[in-house]
C-alpha positions as a Markdown table, in Angstrom:
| # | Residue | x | y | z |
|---|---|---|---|---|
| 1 | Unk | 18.1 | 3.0 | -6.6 |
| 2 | Unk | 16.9 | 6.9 | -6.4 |
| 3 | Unk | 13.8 | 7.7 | -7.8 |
| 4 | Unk | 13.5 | 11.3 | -9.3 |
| 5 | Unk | 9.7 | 12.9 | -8.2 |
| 6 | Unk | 7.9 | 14.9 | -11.2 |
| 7 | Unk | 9.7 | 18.3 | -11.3 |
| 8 | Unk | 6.7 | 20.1 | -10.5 |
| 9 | Unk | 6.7 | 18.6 | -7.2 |
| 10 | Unk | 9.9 | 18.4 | -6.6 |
| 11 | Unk | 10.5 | 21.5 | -4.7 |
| 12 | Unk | 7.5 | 20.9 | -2.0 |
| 13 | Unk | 8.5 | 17.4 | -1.7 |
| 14 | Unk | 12.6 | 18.6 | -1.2 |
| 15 | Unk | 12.5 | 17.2 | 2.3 |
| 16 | Unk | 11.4 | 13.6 | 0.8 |
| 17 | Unk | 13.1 | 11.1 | -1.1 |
| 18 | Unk | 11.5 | 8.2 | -2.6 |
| 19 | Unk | 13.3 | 5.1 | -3.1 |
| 20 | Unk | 13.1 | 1.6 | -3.8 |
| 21 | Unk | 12.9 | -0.4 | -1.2 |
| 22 | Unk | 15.2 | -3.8 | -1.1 |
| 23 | Unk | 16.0 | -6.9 | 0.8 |
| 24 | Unk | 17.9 | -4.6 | 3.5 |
| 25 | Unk | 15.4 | -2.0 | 3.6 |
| 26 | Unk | 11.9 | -3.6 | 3.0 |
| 27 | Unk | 11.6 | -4.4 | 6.8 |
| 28 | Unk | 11.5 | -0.6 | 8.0 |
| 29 | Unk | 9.3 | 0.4 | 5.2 |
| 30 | Unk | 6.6 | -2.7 | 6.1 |
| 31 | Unk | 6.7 | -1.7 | 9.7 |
| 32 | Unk | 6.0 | 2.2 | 9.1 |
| 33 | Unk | 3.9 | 1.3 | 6.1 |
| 34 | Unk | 2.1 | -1.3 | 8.8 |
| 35 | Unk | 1.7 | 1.7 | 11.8 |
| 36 | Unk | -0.6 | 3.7 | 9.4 |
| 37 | Unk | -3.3 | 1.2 | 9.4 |
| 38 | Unk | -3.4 | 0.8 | 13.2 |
| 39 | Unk | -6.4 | 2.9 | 13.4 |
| 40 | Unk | -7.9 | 2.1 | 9.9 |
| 41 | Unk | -11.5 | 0.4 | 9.8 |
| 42 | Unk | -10.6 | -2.8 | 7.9 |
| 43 | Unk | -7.8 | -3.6 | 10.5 |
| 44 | Unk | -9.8 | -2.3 | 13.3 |
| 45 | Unk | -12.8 | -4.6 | 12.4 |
| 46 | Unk | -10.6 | -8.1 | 11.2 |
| 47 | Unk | -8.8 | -7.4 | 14.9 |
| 48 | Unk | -11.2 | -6.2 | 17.2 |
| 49 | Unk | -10.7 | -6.8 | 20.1 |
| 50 | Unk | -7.0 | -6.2 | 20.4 |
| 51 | Unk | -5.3 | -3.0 | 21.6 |
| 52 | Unk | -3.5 | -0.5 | 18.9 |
| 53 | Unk | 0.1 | -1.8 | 19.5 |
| 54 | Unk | -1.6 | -5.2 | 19.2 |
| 55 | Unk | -3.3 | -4.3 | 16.0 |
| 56 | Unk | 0.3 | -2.4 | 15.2 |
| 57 | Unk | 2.2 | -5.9 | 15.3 |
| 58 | Unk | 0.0 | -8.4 | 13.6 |
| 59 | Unk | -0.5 | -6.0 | 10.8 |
| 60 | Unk | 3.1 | -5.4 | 10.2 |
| 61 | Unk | 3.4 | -9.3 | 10.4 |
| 62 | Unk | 1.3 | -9.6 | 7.5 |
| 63 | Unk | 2.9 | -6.9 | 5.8 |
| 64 | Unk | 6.4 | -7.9 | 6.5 |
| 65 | Unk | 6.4 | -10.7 | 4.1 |
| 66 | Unk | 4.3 | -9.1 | 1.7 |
| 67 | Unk | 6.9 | -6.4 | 1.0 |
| 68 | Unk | 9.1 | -9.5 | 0.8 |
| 69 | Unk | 7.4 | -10.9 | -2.0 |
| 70 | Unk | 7.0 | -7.5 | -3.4 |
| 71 | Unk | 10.9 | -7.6 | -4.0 |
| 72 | Unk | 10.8 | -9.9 | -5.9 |
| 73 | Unk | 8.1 | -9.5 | -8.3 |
| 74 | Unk | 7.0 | -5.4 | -7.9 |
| 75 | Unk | 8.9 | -2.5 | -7.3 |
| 76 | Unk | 8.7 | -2.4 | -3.0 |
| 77 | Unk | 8.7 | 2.1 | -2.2 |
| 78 | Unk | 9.9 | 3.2 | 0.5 |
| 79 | Unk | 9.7 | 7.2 | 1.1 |
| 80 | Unk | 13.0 | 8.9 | 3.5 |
| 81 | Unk | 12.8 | 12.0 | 5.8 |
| 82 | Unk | 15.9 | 12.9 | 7.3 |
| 83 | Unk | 17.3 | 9.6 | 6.8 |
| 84 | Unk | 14.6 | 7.6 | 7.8 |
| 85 | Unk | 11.8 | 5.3 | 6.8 |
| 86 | Unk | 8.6 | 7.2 | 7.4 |
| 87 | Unk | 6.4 | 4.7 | 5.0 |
| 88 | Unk | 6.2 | 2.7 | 1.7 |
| 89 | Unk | 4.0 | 0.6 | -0.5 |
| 90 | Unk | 3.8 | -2.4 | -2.8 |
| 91 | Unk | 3.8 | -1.4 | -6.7 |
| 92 | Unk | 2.7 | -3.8 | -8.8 |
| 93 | Unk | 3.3 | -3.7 | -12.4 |
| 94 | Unk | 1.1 | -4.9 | -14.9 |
| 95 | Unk | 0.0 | -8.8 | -14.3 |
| 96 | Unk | 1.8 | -9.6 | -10.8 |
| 97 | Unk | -1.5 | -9.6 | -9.3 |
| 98 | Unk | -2.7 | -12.0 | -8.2 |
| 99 | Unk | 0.0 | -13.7 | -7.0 |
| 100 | Unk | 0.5 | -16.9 | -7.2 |
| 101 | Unk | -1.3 | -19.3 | -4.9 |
| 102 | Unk | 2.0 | -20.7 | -3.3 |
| 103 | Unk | 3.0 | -17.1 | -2.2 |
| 104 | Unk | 0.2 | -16.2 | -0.8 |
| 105 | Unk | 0.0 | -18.8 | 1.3 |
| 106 | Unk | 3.3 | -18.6 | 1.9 |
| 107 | Unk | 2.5 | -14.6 | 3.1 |
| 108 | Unk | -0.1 | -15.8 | 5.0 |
| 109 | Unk | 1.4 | -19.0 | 6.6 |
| 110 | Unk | 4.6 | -16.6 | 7.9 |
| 111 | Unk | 2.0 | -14.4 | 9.4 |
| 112 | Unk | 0.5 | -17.3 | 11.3 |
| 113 | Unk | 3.7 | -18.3 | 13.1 |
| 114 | Unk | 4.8 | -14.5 | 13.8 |
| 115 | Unk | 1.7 | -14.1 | 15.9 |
| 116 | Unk | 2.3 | -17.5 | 17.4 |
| 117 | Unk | -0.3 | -19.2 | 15.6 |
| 118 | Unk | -3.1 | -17.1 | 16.0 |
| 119 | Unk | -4.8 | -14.9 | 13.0 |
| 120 | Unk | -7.5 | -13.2 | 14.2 |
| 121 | Unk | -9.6 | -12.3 | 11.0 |
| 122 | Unk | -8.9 | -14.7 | 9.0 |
| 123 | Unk | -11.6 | -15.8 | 7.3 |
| 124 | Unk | -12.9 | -12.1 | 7.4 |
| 125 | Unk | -9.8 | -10.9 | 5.6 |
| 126 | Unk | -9.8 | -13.8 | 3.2 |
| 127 | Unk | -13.2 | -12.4 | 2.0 |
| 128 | Unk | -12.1 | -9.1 | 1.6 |
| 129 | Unk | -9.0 | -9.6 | -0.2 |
| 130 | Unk | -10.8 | -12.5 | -2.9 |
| 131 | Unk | -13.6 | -9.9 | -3.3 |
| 132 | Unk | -10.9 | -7.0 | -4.0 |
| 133 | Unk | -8.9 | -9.4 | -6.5 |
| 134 | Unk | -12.3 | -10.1 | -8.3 |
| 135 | Unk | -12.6 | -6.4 | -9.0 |
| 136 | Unk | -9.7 | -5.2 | -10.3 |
| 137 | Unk | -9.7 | -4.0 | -13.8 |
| 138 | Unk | -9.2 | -5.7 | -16.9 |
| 139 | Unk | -7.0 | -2.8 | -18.6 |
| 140 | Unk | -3.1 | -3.3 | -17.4 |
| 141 | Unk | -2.2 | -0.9 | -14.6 |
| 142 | Unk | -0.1 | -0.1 | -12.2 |
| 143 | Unk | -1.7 | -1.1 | -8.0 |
| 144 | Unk | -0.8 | 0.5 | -5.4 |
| 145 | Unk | -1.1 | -1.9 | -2.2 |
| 146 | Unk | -0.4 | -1.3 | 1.5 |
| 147 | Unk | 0.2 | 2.2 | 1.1 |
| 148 | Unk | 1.1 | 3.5 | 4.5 |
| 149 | Unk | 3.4 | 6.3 | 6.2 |
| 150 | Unk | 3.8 | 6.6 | 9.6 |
| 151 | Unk | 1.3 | 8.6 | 12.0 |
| 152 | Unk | 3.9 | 10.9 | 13.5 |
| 153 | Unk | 4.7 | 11.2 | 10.3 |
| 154 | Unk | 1.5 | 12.2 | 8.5 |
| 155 | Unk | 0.7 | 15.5 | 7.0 |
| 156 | Unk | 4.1 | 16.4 | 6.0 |
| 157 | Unk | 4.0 | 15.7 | 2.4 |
| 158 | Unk | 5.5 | 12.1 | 2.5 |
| 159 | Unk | 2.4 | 10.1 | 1.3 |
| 160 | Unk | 2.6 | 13.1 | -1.5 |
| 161 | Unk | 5.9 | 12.3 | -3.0 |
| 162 | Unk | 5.0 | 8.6 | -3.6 |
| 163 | Unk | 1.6 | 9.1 | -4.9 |
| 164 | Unk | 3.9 | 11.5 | -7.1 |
| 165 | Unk | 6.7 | 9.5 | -7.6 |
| 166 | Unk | 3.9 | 6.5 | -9.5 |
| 167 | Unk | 1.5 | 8.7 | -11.0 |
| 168 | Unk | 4.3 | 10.2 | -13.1 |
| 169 | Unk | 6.0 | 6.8 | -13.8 |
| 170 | Unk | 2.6 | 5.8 | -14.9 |
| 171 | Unk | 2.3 | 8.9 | -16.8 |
| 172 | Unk | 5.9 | 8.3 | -19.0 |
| 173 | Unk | 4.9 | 4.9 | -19.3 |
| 174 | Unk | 0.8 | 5.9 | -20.1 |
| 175 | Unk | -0.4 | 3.0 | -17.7 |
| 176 | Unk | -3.6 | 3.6 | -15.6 |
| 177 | Unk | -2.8 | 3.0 | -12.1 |
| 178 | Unk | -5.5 | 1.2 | -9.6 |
| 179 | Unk | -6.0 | 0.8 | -5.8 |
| 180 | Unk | -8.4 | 0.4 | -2.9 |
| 181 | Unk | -9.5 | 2.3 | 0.5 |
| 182 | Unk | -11.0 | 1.1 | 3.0 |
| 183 | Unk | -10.8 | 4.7 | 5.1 |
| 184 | Unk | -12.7 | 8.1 | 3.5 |
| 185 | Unk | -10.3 | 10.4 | 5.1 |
| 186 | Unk | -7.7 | 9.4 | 2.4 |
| 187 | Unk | -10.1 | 9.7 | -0.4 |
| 188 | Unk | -9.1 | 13.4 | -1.0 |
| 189 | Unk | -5.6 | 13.0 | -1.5 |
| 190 | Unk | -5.8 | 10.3 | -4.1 |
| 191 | Unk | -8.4 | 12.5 | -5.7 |
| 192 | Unk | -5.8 | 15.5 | -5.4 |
| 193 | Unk | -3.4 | 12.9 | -7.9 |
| 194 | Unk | -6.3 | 12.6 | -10.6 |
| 195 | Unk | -8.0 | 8.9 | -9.2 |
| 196 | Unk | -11.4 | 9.2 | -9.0 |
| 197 | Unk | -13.6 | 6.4 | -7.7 |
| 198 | Unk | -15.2 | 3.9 | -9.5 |
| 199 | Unk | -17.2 | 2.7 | -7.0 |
| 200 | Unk | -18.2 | 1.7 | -3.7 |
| 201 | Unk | -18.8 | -1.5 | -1.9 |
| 202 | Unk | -19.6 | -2.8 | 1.1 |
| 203 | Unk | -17.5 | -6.2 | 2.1 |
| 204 | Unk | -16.3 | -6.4 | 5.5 |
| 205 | Unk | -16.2 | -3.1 | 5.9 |
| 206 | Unk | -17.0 | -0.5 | 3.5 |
| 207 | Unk | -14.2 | -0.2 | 0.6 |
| 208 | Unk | -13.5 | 2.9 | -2.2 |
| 209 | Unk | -12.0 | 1.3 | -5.6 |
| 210 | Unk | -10.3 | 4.0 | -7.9 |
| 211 | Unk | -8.8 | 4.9 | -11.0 |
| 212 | Unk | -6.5 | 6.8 | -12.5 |
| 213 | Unk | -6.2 | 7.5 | -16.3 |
| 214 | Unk | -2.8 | 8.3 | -17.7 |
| 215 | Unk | -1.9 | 12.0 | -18.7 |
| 216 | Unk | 0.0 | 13.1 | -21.5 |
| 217 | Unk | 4.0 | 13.8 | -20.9 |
């Protein structure tokens, strides 16, 4: 399904498309999504030790299913540039998160056996991701989750057309959209969309929660 970008982007974003991603797609948009955190300091802390391509693969084995799940119960994005999958994310609508216990494990279980029954982290990541659930807000949003695009393809406007592509849906449907970041450097371009952070906390590794309030259309 093609997803139209706000018209005032839409001519510095002509190179991009933004689609949903689906059961035959999902993969390519996990593993790009999946590259862009190679480097990042959760992943680089909850798998120290390992070498990038190492961190590469058991992140995108963890985001692999995720997008799966995503499928079925969000809307799974997936952002093209000259017919390819340069990076994605998991939208969730309103009340999908958190997911239900059997899923999760599920996600996490299927991780387990991709990396040959080794999770290095675990516990760690466990703690982060019960600590981010807790602080979600009450008002119904829209969450943007392992939001990634590829490092050869950074800086070219792609992480721009989706950050477009949900902050006008959110706009026409006047939700407030929510995520998390766990690196500074991309602090500035959410700003750029209208989040602003709520607040800061250190969990793991530090970790930026913001907010967006819906504009009038």
């Amino acid at each position: 399904m093609g997803l139209k970008l706000n018209p005032y982007f839409a001519k510095e974003y002509a190179r991009m498309n933004v689609i949903r991603a689906d059961k035959s797609t999902y993969l390519k948009a996990a593993v790009a999504a999946a590259q862009a955190f190679t480097n990042d300091p959760l992943f680089t802390t909850l798998l120290a030790g390992l070498p990038p391509d190492g961190r590469t693969i058991r992140t995108a084995n963890f985001f692999i299913p995720y997008y799966r799940v995503c499928c079925r119960l969000g809307l799974p994005l997936q952002v093209m540039a000259n017919n390819e999958v340069v990076g994605g994310t998991c939208l969730w609508p309103a009340g999908t998160i958190p997911l239900p216990s059997r899923l999760m494990l599920g996600v996490i279980l299927e991780c387990f056996l991709r990396n040959y029954g080794r999770f290095t982290g675990l516990f760690s990541f466990l703690k982060w991701s019960n600590f981010i659930e807790a602080k979600h807000p009450a008002l119904p949003h829209y969450y943007l989750d392992c939001f990634g695009i590829s490092p050869a393809r950074q800086q070219q406007g792609a992480g721009s057309a989706i950050l477009d592509f949900v902050t006008h849906k959110a706009d026409l449907d006047q939700m407030g959209c929510y995520l998390e970041s766990t690196n500074p450097r991309n602090l500035p371009l959410y700003q750029r969309f209208g989040f602003e952070i709520l607040s800061k906390e250190d969990v793991v590794v530090s970790t930026w929660f913001l907010w967006r309030e819906p504009e009038a259309v």
